[in-house]
C-alpha positions in Angstrom: 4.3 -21.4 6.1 3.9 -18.3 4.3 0.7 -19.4 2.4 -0.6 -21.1 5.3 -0.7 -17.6 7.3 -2.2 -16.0 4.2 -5.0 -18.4 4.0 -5.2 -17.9 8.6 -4.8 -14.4 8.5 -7.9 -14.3 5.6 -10.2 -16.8 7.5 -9.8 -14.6 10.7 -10.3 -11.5 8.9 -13.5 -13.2 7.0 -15.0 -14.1 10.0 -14.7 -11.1 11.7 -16.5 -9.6 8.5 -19.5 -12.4 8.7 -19.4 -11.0 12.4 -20.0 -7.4 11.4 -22.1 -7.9 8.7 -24.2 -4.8 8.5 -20.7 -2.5 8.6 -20.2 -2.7 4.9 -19.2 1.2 4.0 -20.5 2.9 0.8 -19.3 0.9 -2.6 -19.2 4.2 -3.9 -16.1 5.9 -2.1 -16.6 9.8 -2.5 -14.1 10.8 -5.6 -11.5 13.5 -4.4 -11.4 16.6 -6.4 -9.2 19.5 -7.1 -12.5 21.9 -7.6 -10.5 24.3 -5.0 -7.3 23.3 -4.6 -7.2 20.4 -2.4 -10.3 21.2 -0.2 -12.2 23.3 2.0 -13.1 22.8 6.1 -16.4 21.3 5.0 -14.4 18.8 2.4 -12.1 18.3 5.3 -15.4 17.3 8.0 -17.1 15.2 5.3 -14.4 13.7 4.6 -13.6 13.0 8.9 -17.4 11.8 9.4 -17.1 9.7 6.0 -14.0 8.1 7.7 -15.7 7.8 11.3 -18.7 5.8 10.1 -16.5 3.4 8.1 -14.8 2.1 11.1 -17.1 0.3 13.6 -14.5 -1.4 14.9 -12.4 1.5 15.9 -11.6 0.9 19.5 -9.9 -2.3 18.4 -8.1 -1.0 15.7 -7.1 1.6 17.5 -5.6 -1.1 20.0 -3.8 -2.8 17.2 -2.6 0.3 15.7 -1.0 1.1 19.2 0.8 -2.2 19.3 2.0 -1.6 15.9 3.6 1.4 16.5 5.3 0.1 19.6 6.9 -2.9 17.1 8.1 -0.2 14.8 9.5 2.0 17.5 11.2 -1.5 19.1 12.6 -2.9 16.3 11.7 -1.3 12.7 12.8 2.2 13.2 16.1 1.7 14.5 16.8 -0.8 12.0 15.6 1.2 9.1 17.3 4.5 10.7 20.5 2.3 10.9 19.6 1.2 6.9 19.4 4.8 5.7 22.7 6.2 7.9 25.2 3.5 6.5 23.7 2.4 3.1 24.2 4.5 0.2 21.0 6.1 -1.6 22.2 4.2 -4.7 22.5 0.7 -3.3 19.1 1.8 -1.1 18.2 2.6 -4.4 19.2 -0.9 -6.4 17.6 -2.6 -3.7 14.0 -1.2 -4.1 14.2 -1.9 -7.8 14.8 -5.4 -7.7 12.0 -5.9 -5.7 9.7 -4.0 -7.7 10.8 -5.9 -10.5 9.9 -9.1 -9.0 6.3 -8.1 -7.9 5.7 -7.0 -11.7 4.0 -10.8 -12.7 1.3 -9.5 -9.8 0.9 -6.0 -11.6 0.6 -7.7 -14.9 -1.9 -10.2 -13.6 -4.1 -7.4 -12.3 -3.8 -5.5 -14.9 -5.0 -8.1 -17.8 -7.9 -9.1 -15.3 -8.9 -5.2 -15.1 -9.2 -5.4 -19.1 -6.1 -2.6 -18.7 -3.8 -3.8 -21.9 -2.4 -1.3 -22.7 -1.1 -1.0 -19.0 -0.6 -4.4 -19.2 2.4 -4.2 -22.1 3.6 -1.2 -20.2 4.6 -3.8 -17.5 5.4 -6.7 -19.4 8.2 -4.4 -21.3 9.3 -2.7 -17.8 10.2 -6.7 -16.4 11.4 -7.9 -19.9 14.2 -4.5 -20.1 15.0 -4.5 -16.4 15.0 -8.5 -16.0 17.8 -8.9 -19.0 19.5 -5.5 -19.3 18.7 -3.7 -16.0 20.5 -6.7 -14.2 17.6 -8.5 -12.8 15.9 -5.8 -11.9 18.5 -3.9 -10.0 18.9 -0.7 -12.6 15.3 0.6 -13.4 16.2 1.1 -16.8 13.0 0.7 -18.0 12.0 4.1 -16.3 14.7 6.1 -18.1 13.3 4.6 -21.2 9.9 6.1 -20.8 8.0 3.1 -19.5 6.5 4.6 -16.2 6.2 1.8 -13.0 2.6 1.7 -11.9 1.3 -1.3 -9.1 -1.7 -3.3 -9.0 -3.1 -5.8 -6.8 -6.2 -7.8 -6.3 -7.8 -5.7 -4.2 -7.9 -2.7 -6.9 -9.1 -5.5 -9.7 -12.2 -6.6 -6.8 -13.1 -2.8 -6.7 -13.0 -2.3 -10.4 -14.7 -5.3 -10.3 -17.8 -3.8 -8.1 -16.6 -4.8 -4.8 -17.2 -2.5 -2.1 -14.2 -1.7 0.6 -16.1 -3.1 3.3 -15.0 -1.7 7.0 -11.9 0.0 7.9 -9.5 -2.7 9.6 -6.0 -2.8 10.9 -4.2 -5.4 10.5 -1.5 -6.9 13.3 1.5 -5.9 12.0 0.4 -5.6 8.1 -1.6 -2.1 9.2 -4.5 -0.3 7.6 -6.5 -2.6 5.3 -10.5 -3.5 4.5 -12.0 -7.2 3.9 -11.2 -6.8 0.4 -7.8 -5.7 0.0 -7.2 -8.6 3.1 -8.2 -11.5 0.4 -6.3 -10.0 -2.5 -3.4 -9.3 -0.7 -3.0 -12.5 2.0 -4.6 -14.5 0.0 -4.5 -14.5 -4.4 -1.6 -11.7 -5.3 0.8 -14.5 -3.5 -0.1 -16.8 -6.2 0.5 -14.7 -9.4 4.1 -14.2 -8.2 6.2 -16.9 -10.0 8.9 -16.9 -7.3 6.9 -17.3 -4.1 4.3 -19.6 -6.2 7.6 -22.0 -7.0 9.5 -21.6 -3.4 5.4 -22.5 -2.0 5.6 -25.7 -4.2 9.3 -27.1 -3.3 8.5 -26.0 0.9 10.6 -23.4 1.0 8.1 -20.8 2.5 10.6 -19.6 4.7 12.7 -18.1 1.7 9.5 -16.8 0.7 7.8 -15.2 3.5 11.8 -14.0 4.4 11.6 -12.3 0.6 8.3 -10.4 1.6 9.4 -9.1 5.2 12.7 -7.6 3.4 10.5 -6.1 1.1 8.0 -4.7 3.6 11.2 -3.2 5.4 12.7 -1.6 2.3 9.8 0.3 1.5 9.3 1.4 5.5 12.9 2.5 5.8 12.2 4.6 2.3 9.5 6.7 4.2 10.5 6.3 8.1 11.0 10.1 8.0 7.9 11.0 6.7 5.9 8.7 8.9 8.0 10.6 11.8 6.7 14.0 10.2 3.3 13.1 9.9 3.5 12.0 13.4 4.3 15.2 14.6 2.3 17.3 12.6 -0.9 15.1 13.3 -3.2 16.1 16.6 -4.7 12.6 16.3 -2.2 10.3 13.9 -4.4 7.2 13.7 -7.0 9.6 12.3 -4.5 10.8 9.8 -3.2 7.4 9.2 -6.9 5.8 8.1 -8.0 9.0 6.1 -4.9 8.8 4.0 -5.1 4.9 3.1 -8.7 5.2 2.1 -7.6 8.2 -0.6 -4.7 6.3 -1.2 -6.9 2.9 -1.9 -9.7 5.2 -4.4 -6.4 6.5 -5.9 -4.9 3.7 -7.1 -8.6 1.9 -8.0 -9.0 5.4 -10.3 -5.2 4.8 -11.8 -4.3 8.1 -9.6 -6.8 9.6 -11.8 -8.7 11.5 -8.6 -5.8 12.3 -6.4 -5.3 14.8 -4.2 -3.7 14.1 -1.6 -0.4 11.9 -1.5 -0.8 7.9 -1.0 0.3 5.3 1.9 0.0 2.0 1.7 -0.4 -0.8 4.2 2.2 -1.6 6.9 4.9 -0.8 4.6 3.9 2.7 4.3 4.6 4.8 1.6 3.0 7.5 2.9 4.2 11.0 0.8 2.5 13.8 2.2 0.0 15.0 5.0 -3.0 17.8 5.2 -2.2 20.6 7.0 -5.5 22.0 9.3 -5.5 24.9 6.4 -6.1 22.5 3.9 -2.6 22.2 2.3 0.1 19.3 1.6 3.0 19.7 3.8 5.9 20.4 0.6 8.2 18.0 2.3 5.8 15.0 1.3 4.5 16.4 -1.8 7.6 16.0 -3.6 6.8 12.4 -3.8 3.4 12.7 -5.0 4.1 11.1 -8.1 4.7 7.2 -6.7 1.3 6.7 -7.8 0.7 6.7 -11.6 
């Protein structure tokens, strides 16, 4: 089931690209820099129109984004307030390791095909120490050991690879993505995941897909307050929303090399941080600004 929706949800998303064909954005995403701090107002407007013309299909996804919300505000953001309120940060905590820990054979994978070894042996180590002595994953030992986590997916190893974002899309349910993040998330980084790869072969897709939604839950009910904040603070949140996944996407391509602001990432959002209309980062979000390494 879960790798026949990947493969569905990829055709759909390909189509609709064929359908748009001239709306490919620049390859070239315009590198952040901290020349004056974060930015100044014309930064800030380039940076808006830059946004604007990469989204053709903006009164859709703004349709999409709306229904999105309304699941979260039905159903995810009780359940993850009623996560945070009766489980302790520590097993909140234990939880979020372990599934780190099993998406490292898809960071590994993406690093090797990026030509990143170095990076590469960083995350082989990380699963070897927390796999046998962190308990499966559960203590991040690794971490305190001075191997730092970092993530990579397909989508990062198509950019480095010379593929351009393509149009700004959200997704039902998954949230802010592009044509090529789409195919390496839905479609390959399934397949370098030992576990899902073997519950795919002996049908029992269910297990699998179950594994990713309690994934995708952990890491919203690890930033539900933030995403409330950022709500708040925003005068047009969708806006806010899109800006900060495409710096969070050049981010991570750039191995955090060019950040500036915080990063989000899809429907799971990780979002840490939000610009204030002065040009600043809301403190309360950049305290996390180190997620991405």
């Amino acid at each position: 089931m879960a790798g026949k929706f990947r493969i569905f949800a990829v055709s759909v998303l390909l189509a609709t690209s064929i359908a748009f064909g001239s709306a490919q954005a620049d390859d070239a995403a315009r590198e952040l820099t901290d020349r004056d701090g974060l930015s100044q107002a014309a930064d800030i407007q380039l940076s808006q129109a830059e946004d604007d013309a990469n989204d053709p299909l903006e009164d859709i996804n703004r349709a999409i984004f709306s229904f999105n919300e309304g699941v979260q505000s039905a159903l995810l953001r009780p359940l993850a307030d009623a996560y945070n309120s009766n489980v302790p940060a520590t097993g909140r905590q234990a939880l979020k390791n372990m599934f780190d820990n099993l998406s490292s054979p898809i960071t590994f994978v993406n690093d090797i095909l990026q030509f990143e070894f170095e990076r590469a042996l960083v995350t082989f180590t990380r699963a070897f120490i927390n796999t046998t002595f962190g308990m499966a994953g559960i203590s991040d030992l690794a971490s305190e050991m001075g191997f730092e986590k970092h993530q990579e997916d397909f989508g990062q190893t198509l950019a480095v690879w010379g593929v351009g974002e393509g149009f700004y899309v959200v997704l039902p349910l998954l949230g802010p993505s592009n044509p090529r993040d789409a195919v390496g998330r839905l479609l390959v980084d399934g397949y370098f995941e030992p576990l899902s790869y073997y519950l795919d072969n002996i049908d029992e897709e269910e297990i699998d897909l179950a594994l990713h939604l309690v994934d995708g839950f952990l890491e919203y009910a690890d930033v539900v307050e933030e995403l409330d904040q950022i709500r708040k603070t925003s005068v047009d949140y969708y806006a806010a929303i899109r800006s900060l996944y495409r710096q969070k996407r050049n981010a991570e391509i750039s191995n955090g090399q060019n950040l500036d602001l915080p990063p989000i990432p899809d429907l799971s959002p990780e979002i840490r941080g939000e610009m204030l209309p002065n040009g600043a980062i809301d403190n309360s979000f950049a305290r996390l600004q180190n997620a991405v390494q």
